[in-house]
C-alpha positions, 0 to 999 in steps of 0.5 A: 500500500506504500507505493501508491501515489495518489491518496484517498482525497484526491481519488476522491476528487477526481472520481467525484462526478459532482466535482467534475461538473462544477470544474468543468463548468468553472473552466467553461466561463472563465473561457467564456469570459475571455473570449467574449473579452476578446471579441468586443464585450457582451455584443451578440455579433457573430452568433 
């Protein structure tokens, strides 16, 4: 049992389906944020 890297919390972590989603939607706005950012703001040209 020594060998392994990883501990309870962080398997925890990663295999947590309720954590996934709020990381992924986490990420989701932030690169929303930036490239709304990069393209003029909150204007809906484009779309």
């Amino acid at each position: 049992m020594a060998t392994k890297r990883i501990s309870n919390t962080k398997r925890f972590f990663m295999m947590n389906p309720i954590i996934q989603f709020f990381k992924f939607i986490y990420l989701s706005l932030k690169i929303m944020v930036i490239v709304a950012g990069g393209h003029g703001g909150t204007r809906k040209a484009g779309y």
